[in-house]
C-alpha positions, 0 to 999 in steps of 0.5 A: 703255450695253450691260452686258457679259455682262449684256444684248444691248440698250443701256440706262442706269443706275437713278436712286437717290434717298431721300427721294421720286422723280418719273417722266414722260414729259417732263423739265420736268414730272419736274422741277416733281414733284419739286419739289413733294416738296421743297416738303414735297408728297405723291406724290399732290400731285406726281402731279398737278402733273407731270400738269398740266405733262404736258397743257400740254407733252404735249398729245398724249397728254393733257390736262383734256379726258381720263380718269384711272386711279390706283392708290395706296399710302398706308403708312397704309391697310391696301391699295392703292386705285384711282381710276376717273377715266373720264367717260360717254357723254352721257344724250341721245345714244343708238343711235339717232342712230348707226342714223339717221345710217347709222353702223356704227361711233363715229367716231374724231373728232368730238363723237360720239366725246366722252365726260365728261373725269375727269381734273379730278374725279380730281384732287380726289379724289386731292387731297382723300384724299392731297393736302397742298399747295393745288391752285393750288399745284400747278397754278402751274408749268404756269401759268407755263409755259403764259403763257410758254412752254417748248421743245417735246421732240422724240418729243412735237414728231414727234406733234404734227406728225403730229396737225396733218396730221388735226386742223388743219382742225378749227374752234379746234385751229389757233388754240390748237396751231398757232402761226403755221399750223404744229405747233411743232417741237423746241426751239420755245418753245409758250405756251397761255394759255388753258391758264393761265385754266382751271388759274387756275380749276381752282385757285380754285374746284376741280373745280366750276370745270371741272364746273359753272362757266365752263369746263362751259359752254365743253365744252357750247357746243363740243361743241354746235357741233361735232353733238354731245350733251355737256352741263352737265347730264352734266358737273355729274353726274359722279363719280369711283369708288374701286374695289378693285385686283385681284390675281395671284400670279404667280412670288412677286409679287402684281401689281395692276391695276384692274377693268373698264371698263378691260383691267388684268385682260388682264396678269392672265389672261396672266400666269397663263397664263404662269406655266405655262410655264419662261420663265426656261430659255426665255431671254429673245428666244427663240422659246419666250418670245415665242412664249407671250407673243403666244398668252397675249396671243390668248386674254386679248384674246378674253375681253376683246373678249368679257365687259370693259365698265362693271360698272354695265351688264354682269355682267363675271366678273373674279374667274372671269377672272383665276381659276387654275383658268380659266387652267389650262383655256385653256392647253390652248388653246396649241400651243407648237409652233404660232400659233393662226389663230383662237382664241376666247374661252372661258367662264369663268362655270364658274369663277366665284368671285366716246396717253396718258401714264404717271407715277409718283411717291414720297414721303419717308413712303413713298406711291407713286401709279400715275397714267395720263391720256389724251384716246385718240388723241392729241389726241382728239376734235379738238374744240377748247374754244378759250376754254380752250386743250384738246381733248376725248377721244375715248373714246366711240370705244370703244363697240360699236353692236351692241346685244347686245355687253357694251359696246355703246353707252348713255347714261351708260355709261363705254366700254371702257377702255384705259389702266391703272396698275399695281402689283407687291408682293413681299411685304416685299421692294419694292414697284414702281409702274409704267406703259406707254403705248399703247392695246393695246400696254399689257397687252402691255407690262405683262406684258413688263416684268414677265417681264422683272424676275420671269422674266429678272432685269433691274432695272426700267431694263432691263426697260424698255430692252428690245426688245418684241413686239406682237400685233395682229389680235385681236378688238376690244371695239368689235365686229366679225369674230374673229381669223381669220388669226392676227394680225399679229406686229411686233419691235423691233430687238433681238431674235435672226435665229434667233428671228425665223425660228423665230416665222415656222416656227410660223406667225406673220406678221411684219411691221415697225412704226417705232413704237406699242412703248409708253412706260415709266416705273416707280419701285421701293422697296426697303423693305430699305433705304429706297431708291427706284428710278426708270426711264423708257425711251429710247422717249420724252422724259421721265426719272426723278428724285429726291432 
């Protein structure tokens, strides 16, 4: 619905609930969540039962063959605690073998591009820090589902069909994602068996079944067969890490996200550049607002192409980076008046001090967990673990082959990351666990929505029902020539005529986009009043629920 008075953009009611809420990016998978919180379930356990569901239904955007980013609020613990889920490049696959294959660049399919999936190893420790129900619990819905299937949803059947038109040639994708020679269509039933035995297994044995067992030799033998270097041996040696969230204060609220390999820390140096500014006067869709938006976004991604990468392999200054003082220094960078062609990184070693899926869950006792799980690009590498119906992710993408970059490629290194939960706290007020989708567009979407609650007022529905900007062009964490031409601006409908002429005076290139704005989901608790609050946007299939 359009609010009257309110906001210029349709959007729908809060959903309200008590005693726990589920948010995904699939209805089904929502569903089984909130079931298991009726089943006396933790946050933590419906997480990861809805994310199971969400690699049989969504296996466009993730899958067991991917990496897991989590971020949890446990009332009995003294702060939040992150999870990094992502796996490494294999030991025997240097940049050597890039150079002797004339290769300037990771290939964005393949088994070059695959890394170690963390997603099983990040259930467990999930699991075994927060979980109360057996794994095999959790993971029989989607086992049910994938042995007799579901009807396919129509964002998640449009990327499937996209994907099939790149990947069907692939050896195995078709036999397990092409029903009949075809990517099944909305509202076709789509079963995936195979799916079903590696859960069954992952639910008797754990994580080993997936790390060291009958599935470990299944990724070895398809990654072998397709050129690649993923083996046993770097699969049986891999750990999820616990990390410290970092933090900002930005308009009162304190907002959280993860440290590198990831760009989390991006949403913090934009919001502290941010914070500078009167937004709230500005108005939101104004030319001022979005207009500070893409240039906060320009000098935040140039740091990020310049010093984000593994903290094991590089020294990445992240307190320095998402320091007040740094931000006060690269705002002098910003013209208000006019887009920057060619910004550059700064230095903030002088200020040192120190495809995907989204989903949100809650429960009665008062846990919330921001969970994120991706295989990259959509379905990932393409190659396809047959015997146990997934694709591997393609993360090593991510790499740069220059060997003097922060995240350049070496053995057992994790790659630059981009997908990223998320926390905002408002002291005694509410707590809000929340998510976008879509590789770059993730920061980019992050600080949004929070403008949007912090700086413009709207309820957590509305603040993802708006329109969004999307700035491309800056440098990538992968290498390669800086911004030179200022990038490329893209608007949602929505947005004013006269604020749209006014971007393009200051000197910004607009073009448009049908797509890529990310995907929403986001839960609130109001601690007032012992009330949850859910939302999950138009941009994808899913929905919040609770009870």
């Amino acid at each position: 619905m359009i609010r009257p008075g309110r906001q210029r953009f349709a959007t729908r009611s809060v959903v309200l609930a008590k005693n726990g809420m589920v948010a995904t990016s699939q209805p089904l998978a929502t569903g089984i969540g909130v079931d298991v919180l009726k089943r006396g379930g933790t946050a933590v356990d419906a997480a990861i039962a809805a994310n199971a569901a969400l690699g049989l239904m969504e296996p466009t955007g993730c899958g067991i063959g991917g990496d897991l980013f989590a971020i949890v609020r446990d009332p009995a613990e003294p702060a939040l605690s992150g999870l990094n889920g992502s796996g490494r490049s294999p030991r025997g696959l240097d940049r050597g073998t890039f150079e002797r294959l004339g290769l300037q660049a990771v290939p964005k399919r393949g088994a070059l591009s695959v890394s170690v999936p963390g997603a099983v190893a990040g259930w467990a420790e999930l699991h075994g820090r927060y979980g109360r129900l057996p794994l095999a619990d959790l993971l029989a819905p989607a086992i049910e589902y994938a042995r007799s299937g579901f009807p396919v949803s129509e964002v998640i059947a449009d990327a499937w069909a996209a994907e099939a038109r790149v990947l069907g040639g692939f050896p195995g994708f078709g036999e397990v994602f092409l029903p009949g020679g075809r990517a099944p269509a909305e509202g076709d039933t789509f079963k995936n068996p195979k799916l079903a035995a590696a859960y069954e297994l992952i639910g008797r044995d754990g994580a080993d079944a997936f790390y060291r067992g009958p599935i470990a030799a299944a990724i070895e033998a398809a990654t072998r067969a397709a050129g690649g270097f993923l083996s046993r041996e770097d699969l049986a040696a891999h750990q999820s890490e616990w990390v410290e969230p970092v933090a900002t204060r930005y308009r009162g609220t304190t907002v959280y996200e993860l440290p590198p390999n990831g760009h989390g820390i991006a949403v913090l140096q934009m919001l502290n550049l941010l914070e500078g500014y009167d937004l709230a006067a500005a108005g939101f869709g104004s030319a001022d607002h979005l207009h500070l938006l893409i240039e906060a976004k320009k000098l935040a991604f140039e740091d990020r192409a310049r010093y984000y990468a593994d903290p094991a392999f590089a020294d990445v200054p992240v307190a320095a980076l998402v320091s007040k003082a740094y931000a006060d220094e690269r705002r002098g960078a910003i013209d208000p008046r006019r887009a920057a062609p060619s910004p550059s990184y700064g230095d903030p070693r002088a200020f040192e001090t120190g495809d995907t899926i989204y989903l949100t869950a809650a429960d009665g006792e008062g846990r919330m967990v921001s969970l994120i799980q991706s295989n990259f690009r959509g379905f990932g590498s393409g190659v396809t673990v047959t015997e146990f119906g997934f694709v591997l992710q393609n993360r090593g993408e991510l790499f740069a082959l220059d060997p003097g970059h922060a995240n350049r490629y070496e053995p057992g290194k994790r790659p630059f990351h981009t997908i990223i939960p998320a926390f905002a706290v408002r002291d005694d007020e509410w707590l809000m666990s929340f998510g976008v989708m879509g590789a770059d567009m993730q920061p980019q979407g992050h600080v949004q929505v929070l403008l949007n609650v912090l700086d413009f007022g709207m309820n957590v529905q509305e603040a993802g029902d708006a329109p969004r900007a999307r700035h491309e062009g800056s440098t990538s964490p992968t290498g390669g020539a800086a911004i030179r031409d200022g990038g490329v601006v893209h608007l949602e409908p929505g947005f004013p005529a006269d604020t749209v002429e006014a971007l393009r005076a200051r000197g910004h290139r607009l073009e448009p986009a049908d797509g890529g704005f990310g995907g929403y989901q986001a839960i609130l608790r109001d601690l007032k009043r012992g009330v949850y609050l859910g939302a999950s946007e138009s941009r994808k299939d899913g929905h919040a629920a609770g009870y």
